[in-house]
C-alpha positions as CSV (number, residue, x, y, z in Angstrom):
1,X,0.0,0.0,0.0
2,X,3.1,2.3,1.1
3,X,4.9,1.7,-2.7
4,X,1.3,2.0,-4.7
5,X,1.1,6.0,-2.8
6,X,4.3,6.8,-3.4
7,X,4.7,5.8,-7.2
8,X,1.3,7.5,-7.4
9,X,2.8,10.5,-6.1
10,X,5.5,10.8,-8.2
11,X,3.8,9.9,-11.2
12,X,1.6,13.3,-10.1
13,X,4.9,15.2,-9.7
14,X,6.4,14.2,-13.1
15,X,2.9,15.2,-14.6
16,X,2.8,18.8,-13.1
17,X,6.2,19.3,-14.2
18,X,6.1,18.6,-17.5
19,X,2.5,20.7,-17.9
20,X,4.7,23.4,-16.0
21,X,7.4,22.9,-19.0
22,X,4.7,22.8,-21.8
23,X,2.8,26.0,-20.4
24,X,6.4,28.3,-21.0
25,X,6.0,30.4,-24.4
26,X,7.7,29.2,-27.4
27,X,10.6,31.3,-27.5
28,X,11.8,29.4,-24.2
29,X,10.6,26.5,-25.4
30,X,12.8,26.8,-28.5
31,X,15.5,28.0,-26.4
32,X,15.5,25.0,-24.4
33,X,15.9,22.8,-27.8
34,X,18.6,24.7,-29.3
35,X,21.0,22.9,-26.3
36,X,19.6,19.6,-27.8
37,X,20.7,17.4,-31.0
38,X,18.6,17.9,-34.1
39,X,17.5,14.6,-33.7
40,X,17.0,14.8,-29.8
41,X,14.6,18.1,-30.8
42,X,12.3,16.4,-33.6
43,X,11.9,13.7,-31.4
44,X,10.3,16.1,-28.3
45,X,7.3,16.3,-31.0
46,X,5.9,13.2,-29.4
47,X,5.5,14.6,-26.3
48,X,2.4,16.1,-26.7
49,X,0.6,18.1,-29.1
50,X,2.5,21.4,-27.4
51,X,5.5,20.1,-28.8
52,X,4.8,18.7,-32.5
53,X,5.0,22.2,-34.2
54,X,8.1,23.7,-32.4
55,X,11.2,22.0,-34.5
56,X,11.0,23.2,-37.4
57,X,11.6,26.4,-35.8
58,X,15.3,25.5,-34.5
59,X,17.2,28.2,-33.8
60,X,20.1,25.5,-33.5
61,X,21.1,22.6,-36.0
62,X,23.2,20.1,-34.4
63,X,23.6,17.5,-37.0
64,X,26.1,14.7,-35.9
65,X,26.3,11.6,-37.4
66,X,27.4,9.9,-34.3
67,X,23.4,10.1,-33.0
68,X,22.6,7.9,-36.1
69,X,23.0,4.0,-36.3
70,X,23.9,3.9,-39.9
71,X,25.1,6.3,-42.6
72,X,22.3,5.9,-44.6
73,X,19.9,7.4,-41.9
74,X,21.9,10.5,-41.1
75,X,22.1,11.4,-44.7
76,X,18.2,11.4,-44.6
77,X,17.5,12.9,-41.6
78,X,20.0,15.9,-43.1
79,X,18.0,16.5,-46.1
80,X,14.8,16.0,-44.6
81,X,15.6,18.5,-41.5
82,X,17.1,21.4,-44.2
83,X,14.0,20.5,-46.5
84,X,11.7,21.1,-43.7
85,X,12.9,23.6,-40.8
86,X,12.8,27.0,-41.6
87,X,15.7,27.7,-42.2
88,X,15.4,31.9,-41.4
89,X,15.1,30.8,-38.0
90,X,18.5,29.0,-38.2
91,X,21.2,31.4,-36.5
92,X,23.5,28.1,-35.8
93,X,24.4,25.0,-37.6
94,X,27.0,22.7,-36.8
95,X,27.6,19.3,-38.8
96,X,30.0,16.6,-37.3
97,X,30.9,13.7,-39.6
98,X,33.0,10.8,-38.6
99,X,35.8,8.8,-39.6
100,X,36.3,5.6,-41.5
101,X,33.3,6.6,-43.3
102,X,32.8,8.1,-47.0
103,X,30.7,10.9,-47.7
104,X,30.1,12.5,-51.2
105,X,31.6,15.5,-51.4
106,X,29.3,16.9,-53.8
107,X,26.6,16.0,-51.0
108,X,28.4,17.9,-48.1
109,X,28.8,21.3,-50.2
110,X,24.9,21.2,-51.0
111,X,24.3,20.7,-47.2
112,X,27.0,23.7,-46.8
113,X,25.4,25.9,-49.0
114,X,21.7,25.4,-48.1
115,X,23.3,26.5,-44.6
116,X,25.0,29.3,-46.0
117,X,22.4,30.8,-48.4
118,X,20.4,32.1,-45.3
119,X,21.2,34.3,-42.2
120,X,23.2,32.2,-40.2
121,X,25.3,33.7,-37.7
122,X,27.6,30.8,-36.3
123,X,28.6,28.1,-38.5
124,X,30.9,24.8,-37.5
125,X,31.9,22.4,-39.9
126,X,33.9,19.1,-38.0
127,X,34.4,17.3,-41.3
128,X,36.6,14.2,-41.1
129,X,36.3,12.4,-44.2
130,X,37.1,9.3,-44.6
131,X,38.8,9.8,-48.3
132,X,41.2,12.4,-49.1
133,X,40.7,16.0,-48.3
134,X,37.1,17.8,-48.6
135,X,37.5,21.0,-50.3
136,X,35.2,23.9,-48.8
137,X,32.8,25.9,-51.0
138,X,33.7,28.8,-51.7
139,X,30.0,30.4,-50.2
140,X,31.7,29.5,-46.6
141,X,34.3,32.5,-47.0
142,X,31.6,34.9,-48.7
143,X,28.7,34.8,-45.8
144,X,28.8,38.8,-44.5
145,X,26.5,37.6,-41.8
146,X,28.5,35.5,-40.2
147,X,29.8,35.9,-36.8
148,X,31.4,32.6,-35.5
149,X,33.2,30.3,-37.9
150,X,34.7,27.0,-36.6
151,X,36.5,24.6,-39.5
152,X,38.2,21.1,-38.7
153,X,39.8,18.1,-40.5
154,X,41.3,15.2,-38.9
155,X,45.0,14.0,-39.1
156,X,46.7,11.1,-37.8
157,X,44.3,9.2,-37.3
158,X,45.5,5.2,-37.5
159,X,46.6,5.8,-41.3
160,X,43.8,8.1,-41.6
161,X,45.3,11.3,-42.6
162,X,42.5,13.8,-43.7
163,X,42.2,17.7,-43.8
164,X,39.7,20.3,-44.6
165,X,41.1,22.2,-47.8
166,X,40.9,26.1,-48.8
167,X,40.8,26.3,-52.4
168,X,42.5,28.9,-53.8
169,X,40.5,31.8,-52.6
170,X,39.4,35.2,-55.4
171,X,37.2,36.7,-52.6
172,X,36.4,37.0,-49.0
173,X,33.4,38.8,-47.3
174,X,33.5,38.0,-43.7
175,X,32.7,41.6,-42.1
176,X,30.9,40.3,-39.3
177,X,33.1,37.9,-38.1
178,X,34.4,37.9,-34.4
179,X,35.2,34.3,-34.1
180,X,37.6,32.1,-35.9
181,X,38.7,28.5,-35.3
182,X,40.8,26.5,-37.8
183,X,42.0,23.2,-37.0
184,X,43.8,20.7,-39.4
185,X,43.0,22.9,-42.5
186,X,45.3,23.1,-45.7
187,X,45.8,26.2,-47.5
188,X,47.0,26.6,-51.2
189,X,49.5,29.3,-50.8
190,X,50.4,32.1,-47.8
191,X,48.0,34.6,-49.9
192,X,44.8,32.7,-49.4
193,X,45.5,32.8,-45.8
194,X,46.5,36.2,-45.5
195,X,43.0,37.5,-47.8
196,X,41.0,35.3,-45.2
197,X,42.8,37.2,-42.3
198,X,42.8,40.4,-43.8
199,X,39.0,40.6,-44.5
200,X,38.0,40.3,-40.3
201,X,38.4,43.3,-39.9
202,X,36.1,43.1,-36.7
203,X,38.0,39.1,-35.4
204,X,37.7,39.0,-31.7
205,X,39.1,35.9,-31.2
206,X,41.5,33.8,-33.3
207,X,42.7,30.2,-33.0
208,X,44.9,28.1,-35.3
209,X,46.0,24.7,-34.7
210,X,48.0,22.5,-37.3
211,X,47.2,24.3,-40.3
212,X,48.8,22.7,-43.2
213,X,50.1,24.5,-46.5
214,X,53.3,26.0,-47.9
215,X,54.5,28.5,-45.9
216,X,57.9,29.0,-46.2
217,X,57.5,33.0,-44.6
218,X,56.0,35.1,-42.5
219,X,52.2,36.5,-43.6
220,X,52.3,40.5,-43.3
221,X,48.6,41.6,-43.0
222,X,48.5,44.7,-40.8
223,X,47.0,44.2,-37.3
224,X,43.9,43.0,-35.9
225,X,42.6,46.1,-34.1
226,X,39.7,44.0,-32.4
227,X,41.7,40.9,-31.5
228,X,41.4,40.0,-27.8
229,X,42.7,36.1,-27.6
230,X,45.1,34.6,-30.1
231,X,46.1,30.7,-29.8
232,X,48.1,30.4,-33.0
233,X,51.8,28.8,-34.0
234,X,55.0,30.6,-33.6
235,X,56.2,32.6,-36.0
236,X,53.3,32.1,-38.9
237,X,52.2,35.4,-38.1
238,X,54.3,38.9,-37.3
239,X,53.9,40.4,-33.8
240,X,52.4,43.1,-35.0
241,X,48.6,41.7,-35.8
242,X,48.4,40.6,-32.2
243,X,49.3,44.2,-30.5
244,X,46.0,45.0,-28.9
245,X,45.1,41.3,-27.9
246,X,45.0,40.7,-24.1
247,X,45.7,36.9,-24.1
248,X,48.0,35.6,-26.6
249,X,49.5,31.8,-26.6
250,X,52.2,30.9,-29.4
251,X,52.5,27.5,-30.1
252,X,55.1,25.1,-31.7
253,X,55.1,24.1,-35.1
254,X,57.2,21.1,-35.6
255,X,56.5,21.4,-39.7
256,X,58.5,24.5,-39.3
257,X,61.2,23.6,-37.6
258,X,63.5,26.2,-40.0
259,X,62.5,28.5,-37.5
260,X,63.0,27.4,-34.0
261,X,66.2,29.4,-34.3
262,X,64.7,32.6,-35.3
263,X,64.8,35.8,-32.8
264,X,62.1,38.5,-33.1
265,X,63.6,41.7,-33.5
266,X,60.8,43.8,-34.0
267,X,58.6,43.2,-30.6
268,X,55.9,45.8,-30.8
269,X,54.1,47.3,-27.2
270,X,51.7,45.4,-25.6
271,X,49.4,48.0,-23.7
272,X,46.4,45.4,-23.4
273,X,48.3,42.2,-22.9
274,X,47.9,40.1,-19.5
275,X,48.0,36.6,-20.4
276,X,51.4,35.2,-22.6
277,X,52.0,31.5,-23.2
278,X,55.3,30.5,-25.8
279,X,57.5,28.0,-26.3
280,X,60.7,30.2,-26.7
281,X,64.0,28.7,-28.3
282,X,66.8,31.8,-27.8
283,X,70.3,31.7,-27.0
284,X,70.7,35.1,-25.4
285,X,68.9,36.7,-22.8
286,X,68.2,39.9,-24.6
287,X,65.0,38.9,-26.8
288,X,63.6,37.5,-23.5
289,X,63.9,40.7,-21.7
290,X,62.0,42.3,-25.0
291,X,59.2,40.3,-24.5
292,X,58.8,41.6,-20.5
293,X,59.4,45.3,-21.4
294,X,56.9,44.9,-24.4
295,X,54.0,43.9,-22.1
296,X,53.8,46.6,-19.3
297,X,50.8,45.0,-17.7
298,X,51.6,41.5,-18.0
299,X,49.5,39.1,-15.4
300,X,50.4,35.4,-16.3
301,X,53.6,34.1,-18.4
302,X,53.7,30.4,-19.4
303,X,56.9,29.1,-20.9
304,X,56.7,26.0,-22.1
305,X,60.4,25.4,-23.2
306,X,63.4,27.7,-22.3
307,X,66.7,27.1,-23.9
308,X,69.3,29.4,-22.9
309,X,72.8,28.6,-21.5
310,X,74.0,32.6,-21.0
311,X,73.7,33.3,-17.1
312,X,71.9,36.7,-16.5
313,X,74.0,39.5,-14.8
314,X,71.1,41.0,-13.1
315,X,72.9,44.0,-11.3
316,X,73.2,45.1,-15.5
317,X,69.5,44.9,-15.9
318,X,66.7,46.9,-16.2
319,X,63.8,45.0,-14.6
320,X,60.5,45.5,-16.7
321,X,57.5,46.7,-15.5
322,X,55.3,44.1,-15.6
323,X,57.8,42.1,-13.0
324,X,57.7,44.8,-10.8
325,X,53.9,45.9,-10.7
326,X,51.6,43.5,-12.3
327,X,52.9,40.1,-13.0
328,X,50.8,37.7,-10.7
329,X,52.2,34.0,-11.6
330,X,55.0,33.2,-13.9
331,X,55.2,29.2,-15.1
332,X,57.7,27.7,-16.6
333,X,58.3,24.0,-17.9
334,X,60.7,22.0,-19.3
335,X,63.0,22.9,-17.2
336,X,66.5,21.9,-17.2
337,X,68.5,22.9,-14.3
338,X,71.2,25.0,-16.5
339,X,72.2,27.8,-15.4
340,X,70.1,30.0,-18.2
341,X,66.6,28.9,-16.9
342,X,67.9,28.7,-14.0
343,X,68.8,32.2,-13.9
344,X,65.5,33.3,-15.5
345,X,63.5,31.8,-12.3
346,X,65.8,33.5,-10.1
347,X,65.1,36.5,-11.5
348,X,61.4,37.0,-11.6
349,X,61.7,35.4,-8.1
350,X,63.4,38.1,-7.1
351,X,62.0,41.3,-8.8
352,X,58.7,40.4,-9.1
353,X,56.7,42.9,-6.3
354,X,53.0,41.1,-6.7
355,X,54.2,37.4,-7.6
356,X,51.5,35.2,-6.1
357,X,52.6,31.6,-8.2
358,X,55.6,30.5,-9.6
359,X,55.8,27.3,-11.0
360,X,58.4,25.2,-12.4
361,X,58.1,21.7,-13.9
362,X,61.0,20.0,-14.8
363,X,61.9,18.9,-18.6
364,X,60.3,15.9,-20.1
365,X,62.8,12.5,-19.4
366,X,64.4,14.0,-16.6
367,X,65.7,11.9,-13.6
368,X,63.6,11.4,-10.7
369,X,66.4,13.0,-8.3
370,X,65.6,16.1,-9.8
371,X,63.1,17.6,-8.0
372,X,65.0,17.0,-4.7
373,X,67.8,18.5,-6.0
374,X,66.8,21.7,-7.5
375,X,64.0,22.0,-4.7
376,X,67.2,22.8,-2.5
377,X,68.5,25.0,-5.1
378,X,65.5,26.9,-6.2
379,X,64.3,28.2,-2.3
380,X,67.8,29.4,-2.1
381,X,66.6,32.3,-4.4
382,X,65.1,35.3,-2.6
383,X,61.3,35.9,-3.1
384,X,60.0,39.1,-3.2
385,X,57.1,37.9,-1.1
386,X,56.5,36.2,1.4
387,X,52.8,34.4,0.5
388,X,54.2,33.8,-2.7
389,X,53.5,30.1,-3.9
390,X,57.0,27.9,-4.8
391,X,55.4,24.8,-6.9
392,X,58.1,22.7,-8.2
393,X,57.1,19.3,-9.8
């Protein structure tokens, strides 16, 4: 009798909740969905009558072919959903294909361009085909009401090796666009690149990762006077276009290993910047010392690698304002113990007024009596402060 009242009670609950769900107006309603799968949100039409004439009013597409048994079905539901949903209600499509698996190109661009011919504001293409590279239409570049554009291939896979291609591109007419992600994408040349750059004239936020082409120099395209983050690789890209960002995190490029060597001469002033992460290959301690003095209101530094064998004579230096006034935690890996890295810790230790964390991690391979050996050595150095946090690992 005590089970039968209770499961009758909560079968009440559920009911009331759900009616308290169905009686919101459809905007939240539709808001709700747009966190859902496509094929998550169709299926809410069997809910109740409320329900059935909602989807095709997605403000979201989320078409993934993971959520799909077999091919065959996903490539149906696609066309059906961009056949039936309207698609001027559409301000986000993404479409995430898998690997192992062949899809027609010519199939994919008409899905692409269905997406693109109407007001969409944030666009993300995951394409991992299965064959070869998948070369972009060309209306992906041309969309002047787009806001957020995300492209990615897939490399490495097994013996999958697979990118997302730019052809070679006549015209760009991104005006809108704040946000851009490119991950395993192959240009034809260092111009395409640069056009695509140079027509964001409103970018926000700009991320590159393992981008494939020929480029055998650095792309001059002015500066990004609206970028605030930048995760890109080293060197691709002059100083310069990042000079008002406030977060900026350089990243190794093993494909251009020509220039590990190379030392930036012309380091232009970061007023905005308070977040750096590099991976810095230098023999001298000069360029080093251009980075600090470049970035007056520096908060974080994270250096992943430090090569540098020259000890610092730091009763010759000018200590930059950022170690003095604003820089908060200072990390650096890969460290070796030599007296160059070693002198670079000992430094900020020293000069660095507001330090609240540095952290130092200990190169990659190294022997497992080396944290108890340069734990003696490292709290030797003074420390500007006393709460400062010593994390050595």
């Amino acid at each position: 009798m005590y089970k039968s009242v209770s499961t009758n009670k909560m079968l009440r609950t559920e009911v009331e909740v759900r009616d308290r769900i169905s009686d919101l107006p459809d905007s939240l309603l539709l808001h709700i969905l747009s966190f859902l799968p496509a094929k998550e949100a169709v299926a809410t039409c069997l809910l109740s009558k409320r329900w059935r004439p909602l989807w095709p009013s997605l403000a979201t597409l989320d078409l993934t072919r993971q959520d799909f048994r077999r091919l065959k079905f996903f490539q149906q539901f696609v066309d059906k959903m961009l056949k039936f949903v309207d698609l001027k209600s559409v301000k986000k499509c993404v479409l995430r294909l898998s690997y192992y698996e062949y899809f027609r190109p010519q199939k994919i661009s008409r899905w692409i361009n269905v997406m693109m011919s109407n007001k969409v504001e944030h666009l993300e293409l995951h394409m991992m085909p299965g064959k070869g590279d998948f070369e972009l239409p060309s209306s992906v570049f041309t969309a002047n009401n787009i806001k957020v554009l995300k492209l990615s291939g897939a490399t490495g896979v097994l013996w999958l090796i697979s990118t997302v291609t730019v052809g070679t591109l006549s015209h760009v007419n991104l005006p809108l666009l704040e946000v851009l992600h490119l991950k395993d994408v192959k240009f034809p040349d260092v111009r395409s690149l640069g056009m695509l750059l140079s027509a964001c004239a409103l970018l926000k936020h700009l991320a590159i990762t393992d981008l494939h082409g020929k480029f055998n120099c650095s792309l001059d395209i002015g500066r990004l006077n609206h970028l605030v983050t930048a995760d890109v690789p080293q060197f691709v890209l002059p100083l310069k276009v990042f000079s008002n960002a406030t977060f900026l995190r350089f990243h190794l490029r093993l494909q251009h290993h020509w220039l590990l060597v190379k030392v930036t001469s012309d380091i232009p002033t970061f007023y905005n910047l308070t977040h750096l992460e590099f991976t810095y290959y230098s023999s001298d301690w000069n360029t080093t010392l251009k980075y600090l003095h470049s970035c007056p209101k520096l908060e974080i530094v994270v250096i992943r690698e430090f090569f540098c064998s020259e000890m610092l004579e730091s009763t010759t230096i000018d200590v930059p304002q950022c170690v003095s006034s604003s820089l908060k935690e200072f990390h650096l890996s890969g460290y070796q113990g030599k007296n160059g890295d070693f002198d670079l810790a000992r430094f900020i230790m020293k000069n660095a007024m507001v330090l609240r964390i540095i952290s130092i991690r200990r190169a990659f391979g190294s022997k497992a009596t080396w944290k108890n050996r340069n734990l003696k050595r490292i709290s030797t150095c003074p420390i500007s402060l006393m709460n400062c946090k010593l994390l050595l690992g």
